[in-house]
C-alpha positions in Angstrom: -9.3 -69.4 -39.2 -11.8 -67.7 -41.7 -12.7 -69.7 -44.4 -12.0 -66.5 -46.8 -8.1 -66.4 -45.6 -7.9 -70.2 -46.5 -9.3 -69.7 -50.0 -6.7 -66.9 -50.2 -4.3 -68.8 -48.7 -5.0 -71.5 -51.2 -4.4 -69.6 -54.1 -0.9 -68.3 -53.2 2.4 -69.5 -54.8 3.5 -71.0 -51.7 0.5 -72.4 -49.9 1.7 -75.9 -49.6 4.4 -74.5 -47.3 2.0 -71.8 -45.5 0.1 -74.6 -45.0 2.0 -76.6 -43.5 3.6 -73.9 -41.1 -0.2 -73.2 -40.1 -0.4 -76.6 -39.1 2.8 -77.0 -37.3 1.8 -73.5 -35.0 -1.7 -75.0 -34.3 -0.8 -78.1 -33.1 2.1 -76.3 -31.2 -0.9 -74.2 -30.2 -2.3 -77.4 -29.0 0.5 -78.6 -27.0 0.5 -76.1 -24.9 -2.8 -75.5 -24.3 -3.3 -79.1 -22.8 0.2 -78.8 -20.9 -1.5 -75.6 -19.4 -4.8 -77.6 -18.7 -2.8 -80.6 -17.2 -0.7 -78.5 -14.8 -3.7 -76.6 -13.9 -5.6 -79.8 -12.9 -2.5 -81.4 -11.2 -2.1 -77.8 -9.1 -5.3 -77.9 -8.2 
């Protein structure tokens, strides 16, 4: 995430909810990233 797009991002009508929505997909990003890394490591 650019710090530009966030400034934009900020100054839209509905930032509060893209916000939020941005959070919610990175930490869903998250998630799965260290489900992928712990089945990895258990695998191998």
């Amino acid at each position: 995430m650019l710090l530009s797009q966030f400034i934009s991002l900020k100054k839209e009508k509905n930032s509060c909810v893209q916000i939020r929505w941005f959070t919610m997909a990175q930490t869903a990003n998250l998630f799965s990233l260290t489900g992928i890394l712990f089945s990895l490591r258990f695998d191998a």
